[in-house]
C-alpha positions as CSV (number, residue, x, y, z in Angstrom):
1,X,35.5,28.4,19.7
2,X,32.9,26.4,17.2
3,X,33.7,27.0,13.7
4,X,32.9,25.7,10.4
5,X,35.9,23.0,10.2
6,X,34.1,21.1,12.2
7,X,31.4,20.3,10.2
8,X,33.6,19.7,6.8
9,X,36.2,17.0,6.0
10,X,37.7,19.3,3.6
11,X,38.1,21.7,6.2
12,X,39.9,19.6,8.3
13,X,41.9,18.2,6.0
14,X,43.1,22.0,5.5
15,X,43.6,22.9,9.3
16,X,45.5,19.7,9.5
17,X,47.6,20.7,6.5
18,X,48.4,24.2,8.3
19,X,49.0,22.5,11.6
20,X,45.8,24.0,13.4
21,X,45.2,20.3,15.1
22,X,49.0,19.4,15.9
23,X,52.5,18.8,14.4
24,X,52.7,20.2,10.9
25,X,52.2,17.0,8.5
26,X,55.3,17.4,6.4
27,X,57.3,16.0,9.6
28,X,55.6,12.8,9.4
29,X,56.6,10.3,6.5
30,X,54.2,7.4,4.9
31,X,56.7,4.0,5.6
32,X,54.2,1.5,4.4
33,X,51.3,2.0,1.6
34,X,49.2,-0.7,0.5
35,X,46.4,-1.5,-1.5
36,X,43.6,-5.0,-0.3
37,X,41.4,-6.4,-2.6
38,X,38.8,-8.9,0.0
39,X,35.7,-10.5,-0.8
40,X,33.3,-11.4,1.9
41,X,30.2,-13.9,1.9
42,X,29.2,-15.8,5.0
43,X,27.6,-19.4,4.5
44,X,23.5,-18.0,5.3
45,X,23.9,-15.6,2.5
46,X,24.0,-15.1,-1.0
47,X,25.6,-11.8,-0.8
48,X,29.5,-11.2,-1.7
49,X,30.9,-8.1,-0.4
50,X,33.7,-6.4,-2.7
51,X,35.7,-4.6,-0.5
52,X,38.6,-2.5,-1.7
53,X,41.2,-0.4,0.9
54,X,44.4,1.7,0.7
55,X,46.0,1.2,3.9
56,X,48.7,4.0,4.6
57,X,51.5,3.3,7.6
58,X,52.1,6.3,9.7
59,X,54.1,5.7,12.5
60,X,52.1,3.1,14.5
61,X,48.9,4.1,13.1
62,X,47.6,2.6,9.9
63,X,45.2,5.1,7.8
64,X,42.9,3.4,6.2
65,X,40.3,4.0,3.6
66,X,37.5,1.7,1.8
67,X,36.4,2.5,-1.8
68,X,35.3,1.3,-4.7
69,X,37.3,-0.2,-7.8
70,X,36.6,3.0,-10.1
71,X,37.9,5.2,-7.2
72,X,41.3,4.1,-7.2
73,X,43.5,1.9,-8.8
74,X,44.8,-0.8,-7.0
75,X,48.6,-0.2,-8.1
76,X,48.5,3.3,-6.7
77,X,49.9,2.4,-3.4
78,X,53.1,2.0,-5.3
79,X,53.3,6.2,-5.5
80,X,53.0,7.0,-1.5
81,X,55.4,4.8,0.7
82,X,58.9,7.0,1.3
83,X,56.4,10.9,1.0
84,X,55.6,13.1,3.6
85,X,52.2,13.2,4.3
86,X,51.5,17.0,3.4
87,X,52.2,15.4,0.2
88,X,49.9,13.0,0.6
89,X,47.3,14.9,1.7
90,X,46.9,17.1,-1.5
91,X,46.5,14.4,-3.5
92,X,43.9,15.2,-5.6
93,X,42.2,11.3,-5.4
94,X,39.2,11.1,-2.2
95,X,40.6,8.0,-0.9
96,X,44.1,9.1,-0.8
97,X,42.9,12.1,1.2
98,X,40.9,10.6,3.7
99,X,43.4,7.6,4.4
100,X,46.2,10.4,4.8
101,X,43.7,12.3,7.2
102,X,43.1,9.0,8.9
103,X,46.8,8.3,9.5
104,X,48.1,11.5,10.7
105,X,44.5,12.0,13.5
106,X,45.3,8.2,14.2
107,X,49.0,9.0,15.0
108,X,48.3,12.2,16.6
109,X,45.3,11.5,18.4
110,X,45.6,8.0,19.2
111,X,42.2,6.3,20.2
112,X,43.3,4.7,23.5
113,X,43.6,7.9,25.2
114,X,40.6,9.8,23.8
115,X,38.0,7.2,23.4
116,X,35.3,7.1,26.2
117,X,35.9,2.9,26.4
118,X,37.6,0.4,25.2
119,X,35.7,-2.9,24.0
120,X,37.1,-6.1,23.3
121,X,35.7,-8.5,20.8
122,X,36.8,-12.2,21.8
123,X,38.5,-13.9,19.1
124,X,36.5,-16.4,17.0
125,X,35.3,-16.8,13.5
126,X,33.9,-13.8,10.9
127,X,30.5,-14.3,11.8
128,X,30.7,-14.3,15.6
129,X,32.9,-11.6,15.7
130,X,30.3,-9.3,13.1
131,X,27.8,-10.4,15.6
132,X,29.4,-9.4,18.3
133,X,30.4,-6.3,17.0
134,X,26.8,-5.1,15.2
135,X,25.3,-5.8,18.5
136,X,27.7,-3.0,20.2
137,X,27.1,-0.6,18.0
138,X,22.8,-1.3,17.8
139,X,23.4,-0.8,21.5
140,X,25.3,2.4,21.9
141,X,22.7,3.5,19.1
142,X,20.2,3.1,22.3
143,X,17.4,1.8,19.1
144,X,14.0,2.2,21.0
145,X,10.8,-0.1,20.1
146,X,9.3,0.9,16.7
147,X,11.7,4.1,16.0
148,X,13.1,4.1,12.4
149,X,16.8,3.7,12.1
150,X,18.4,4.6,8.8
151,X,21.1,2.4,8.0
152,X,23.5,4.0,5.6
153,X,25.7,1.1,4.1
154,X,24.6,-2.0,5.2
155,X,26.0,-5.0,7.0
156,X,23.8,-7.6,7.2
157,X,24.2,-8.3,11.1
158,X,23.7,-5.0,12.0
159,X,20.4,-5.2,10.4
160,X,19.4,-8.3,12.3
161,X,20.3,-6.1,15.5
162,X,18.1,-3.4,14.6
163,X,15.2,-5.2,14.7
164,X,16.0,-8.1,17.1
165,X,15.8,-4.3,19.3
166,X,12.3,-3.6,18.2
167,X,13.7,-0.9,15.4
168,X,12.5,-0.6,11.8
169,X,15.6,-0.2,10.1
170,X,15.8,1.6,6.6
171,X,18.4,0.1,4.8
172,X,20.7,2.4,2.5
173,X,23.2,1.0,0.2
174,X,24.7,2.5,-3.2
175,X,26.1,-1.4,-4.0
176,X,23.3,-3.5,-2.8
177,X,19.7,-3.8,-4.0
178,X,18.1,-5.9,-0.8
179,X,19.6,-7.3,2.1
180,X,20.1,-10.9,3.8
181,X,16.4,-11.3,3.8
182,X,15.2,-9.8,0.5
183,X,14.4,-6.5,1.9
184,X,14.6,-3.7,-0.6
185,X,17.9,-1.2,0.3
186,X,17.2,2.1,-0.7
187,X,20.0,4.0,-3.1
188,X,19.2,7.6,-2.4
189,X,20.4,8.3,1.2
190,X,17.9,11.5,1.1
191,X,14.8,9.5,1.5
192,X,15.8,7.8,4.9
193,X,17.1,10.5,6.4
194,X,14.3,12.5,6.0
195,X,12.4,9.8,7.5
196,X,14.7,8.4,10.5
197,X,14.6,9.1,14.1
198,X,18.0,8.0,14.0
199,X,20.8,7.3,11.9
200,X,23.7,4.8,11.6
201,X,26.4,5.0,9.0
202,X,29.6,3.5,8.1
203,X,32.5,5.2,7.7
204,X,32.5,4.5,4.0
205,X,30.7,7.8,3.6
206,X,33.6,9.5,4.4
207,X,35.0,7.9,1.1
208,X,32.5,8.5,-1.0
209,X,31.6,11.6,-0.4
210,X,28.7,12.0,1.4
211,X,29.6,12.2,5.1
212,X,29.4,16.2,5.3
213,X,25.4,15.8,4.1
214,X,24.6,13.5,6.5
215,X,26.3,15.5,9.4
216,X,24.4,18.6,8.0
217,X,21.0,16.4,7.5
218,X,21.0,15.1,10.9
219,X,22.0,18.3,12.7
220,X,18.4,20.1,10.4
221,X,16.4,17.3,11.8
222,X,18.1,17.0,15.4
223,X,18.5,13.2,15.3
224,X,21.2,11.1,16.6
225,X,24.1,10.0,14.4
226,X,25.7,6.9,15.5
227,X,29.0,6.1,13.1
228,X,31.1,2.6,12.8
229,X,34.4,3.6,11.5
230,X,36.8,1.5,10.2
231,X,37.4,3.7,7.3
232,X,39.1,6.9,8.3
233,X,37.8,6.3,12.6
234,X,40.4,8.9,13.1
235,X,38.2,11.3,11.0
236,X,35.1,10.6,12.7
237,X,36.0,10.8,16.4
238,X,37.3,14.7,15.7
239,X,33.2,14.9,14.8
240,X,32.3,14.2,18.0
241,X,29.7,15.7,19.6
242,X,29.8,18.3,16.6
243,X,27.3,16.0,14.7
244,X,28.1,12.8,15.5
245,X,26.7,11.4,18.9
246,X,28.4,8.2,19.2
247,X,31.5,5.9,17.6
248,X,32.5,2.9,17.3
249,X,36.1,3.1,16.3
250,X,38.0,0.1,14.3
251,X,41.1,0.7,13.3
252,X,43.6,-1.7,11.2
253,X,43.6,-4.6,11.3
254,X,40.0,-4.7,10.9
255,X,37.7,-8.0,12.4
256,X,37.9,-9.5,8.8
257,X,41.0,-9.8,8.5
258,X,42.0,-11.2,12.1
259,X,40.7,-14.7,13.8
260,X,42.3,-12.7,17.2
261,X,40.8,-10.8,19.5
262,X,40.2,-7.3,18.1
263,X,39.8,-4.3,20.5
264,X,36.9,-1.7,19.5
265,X,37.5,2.2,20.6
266,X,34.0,3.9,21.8
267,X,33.5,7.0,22.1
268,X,30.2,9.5,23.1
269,X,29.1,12.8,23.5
270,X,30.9,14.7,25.9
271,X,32.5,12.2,27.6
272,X,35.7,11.8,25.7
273,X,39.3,11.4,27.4
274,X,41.0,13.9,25.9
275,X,39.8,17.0,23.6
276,X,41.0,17.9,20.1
277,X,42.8,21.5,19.5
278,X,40.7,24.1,18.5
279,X,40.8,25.4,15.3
């Protein structure tokens, strides 16, 4: 039965506290909490990428979440190794929430057995392997000559992707003001999706807020919503084909911070290994 949760993180987070997708969360204990603080700039560009994360150890499964500096302070992870993650969960702090979502869908949903395919990014260095990845997820976003594709938080690559495909991509960004190329990014996330015939986002919306609007945007217009995930890709996949049309999952550790070979989870409509409880 289709009901509301699907289409709310807040709702989820509340069926997972009452143990409507699996194993009540105050069995499962945070061992490892950690806060990252990574900057980012390849050699071609001028722009440095500030990229903030509270990584929470579950298990086997590492919830993750990327925010910004005002969001959280970096010596918070101090206060969530040793909980249980029902306690975790109610924290009143975004990130928190959605790293503690992240860790208890990642641990009880793993992505090997519920993705549709598993993709393997060689090892090599930061550029090759955004490359590599940016050019799976333009091509599981199936772009089609001259078709606008909103790009809600951009990566640079992934940009070059879009329109080495033939697509006009409409960047979207709250913390940059023009891409790679001097391209304007547009700030209000309303304006391109109203305009799209597609849309890609990161999984950073799920941090700041915004991911319920663009799952309810897209689902007004009847456009495709593509979704890379390394924040909170545990989240996303239980949006599958209830909004979102295709993932590409990245769990921890994510291709920045590993020279190795780094394995990508994919997963689209309908064609998933293993389906979620219903709520």
């Amino acid at each position: 039965m289709q009901t509301r949760a699907r289409y709310s993180v807040t709702d989820l987070r509340e069926a997972i506290l009452e143990g409507k997708l699996g194993p009540r969360p105050d069995i499962l204990s945070v061992t490892g909490s950690s806060s990252i603080y990574q900057t980012t700039q390849f050699p071609s560009s001028m722009i440095k990428y500030h990229n903030y994360y509270l990584l929470l150890r579950v298990e086997a499964y590492f919830g993750a979440c990327s925010h910004t500096a005002d969001q959280l302070d970096m010596a918070a992870a101090v206060q969530f190794s040793g909980l249980f993650l029902d306690t975790v969960l109610r924290d009143e702090r975004l990130p928190v929430q959605i790293a503690a979502m992240d860790a208890y869908l990642g641990v009880v949903y793993p992505h090997s057995n519920h993705c549709t395919e598993v993709f393997e990014i060689p090892a090599g260095t930061p550029i090759e392997k955004a490359k590599q990845r940016d050019a799976l997820i333009a091509d599981m976003a199936d772009i089609q000559a001259s078709r606008q594709v909103a790009l809600i938080g951009v990566v640079n690559p992934l940009v070059e992707a879009i329109q080495q495909r033939g697509g006009i991509c409409l960047p979207c960004d709250l913390q940059l003001q023009e891409t790679q190329w001097g391209e304007a990014v547009e700030p209000d996330m309303e304006r391109v999706l109203d305009r799209a015939d597609s849309v890609i986002c990161t999984a950073m919306t799920l941090g700041n807020g915004t991911f319920d609007r663009i799952l309810e945007r897209v689902g007004e217009r009847k456009v495709p919503l593509i979704v890379y995930a390394q924040t909170g890709s545990a989240i996303a996949a239980q949006f599958m084909g209830k909004g979102v049309t295709a993932l590409i999952a990245e769990p921890f550790p994510f291709t920045q911070f590993s020279a190795a070979a780094s394995q990508l989870y994919c997963y689209t409509s309908g064609k998933e290994k293993g389906d979620a409880y219903e709520l």
